[in-house]
C-alpha positions as CSV (number, residue, x, y, z in Angstrom):
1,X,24.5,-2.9,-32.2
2,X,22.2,-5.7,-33.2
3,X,19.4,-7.4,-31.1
4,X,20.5,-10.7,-29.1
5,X,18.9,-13.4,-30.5
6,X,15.3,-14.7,-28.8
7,X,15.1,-17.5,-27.0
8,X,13.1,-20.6,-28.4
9,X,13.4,-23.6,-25.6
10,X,10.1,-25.7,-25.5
11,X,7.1,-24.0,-23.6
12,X,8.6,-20.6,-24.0
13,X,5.8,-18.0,-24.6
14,X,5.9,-15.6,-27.3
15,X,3.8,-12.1,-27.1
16,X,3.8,-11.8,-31.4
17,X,1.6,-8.3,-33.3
18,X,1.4,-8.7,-36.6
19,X,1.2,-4.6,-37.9
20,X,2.1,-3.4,-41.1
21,X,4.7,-1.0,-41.8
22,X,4.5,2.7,-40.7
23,X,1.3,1.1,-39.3
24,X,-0.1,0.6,-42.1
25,X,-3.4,-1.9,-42.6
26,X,-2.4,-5.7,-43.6
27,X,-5.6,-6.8,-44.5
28,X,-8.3,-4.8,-46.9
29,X,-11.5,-6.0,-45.9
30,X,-13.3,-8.6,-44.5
31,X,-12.4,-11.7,-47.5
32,X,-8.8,-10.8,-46.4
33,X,-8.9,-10.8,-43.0
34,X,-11.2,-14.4,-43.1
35,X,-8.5,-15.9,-45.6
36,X,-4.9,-14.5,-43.4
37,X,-6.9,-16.1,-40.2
38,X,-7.6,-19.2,-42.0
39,X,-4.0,-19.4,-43.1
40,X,-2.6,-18.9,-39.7
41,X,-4.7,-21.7,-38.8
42,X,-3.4,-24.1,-40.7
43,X,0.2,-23.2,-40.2
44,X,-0.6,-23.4,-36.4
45,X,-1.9,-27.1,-36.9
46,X,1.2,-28.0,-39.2
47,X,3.7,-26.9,-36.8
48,X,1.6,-27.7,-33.5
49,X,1.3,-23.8,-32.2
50,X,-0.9,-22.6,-29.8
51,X,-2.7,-19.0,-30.1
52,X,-4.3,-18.0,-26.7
53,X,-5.7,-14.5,-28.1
């Protein structure tokens, strides 16, 4: 049975992990880790999201 959709009305909070699969690590070191929080920033600013942690 599949997964109802999620809601997306203006305001709505969203609790989002990012995790690899089987757990596995998505970044390698610290140059990876500065340039996939640097990217995330950027997209945050282009589509005017907030990130409270």
């Amino acid at each position: 049975m599949p997964r109802r959709a999620r809601l997306d009305a203006p305001g709505t909070l969203h609790h989002v992990m990012v995790r690899g699969i089987e757990r596995r690590r998505i970044v390698n070191d610290v140059a990876d880790r500065k340039n996939f929080v640097k990217r995330l920033a950027e997209l945050c600013v282009d589509t005017k999201t907030r990130i409270y942690a």
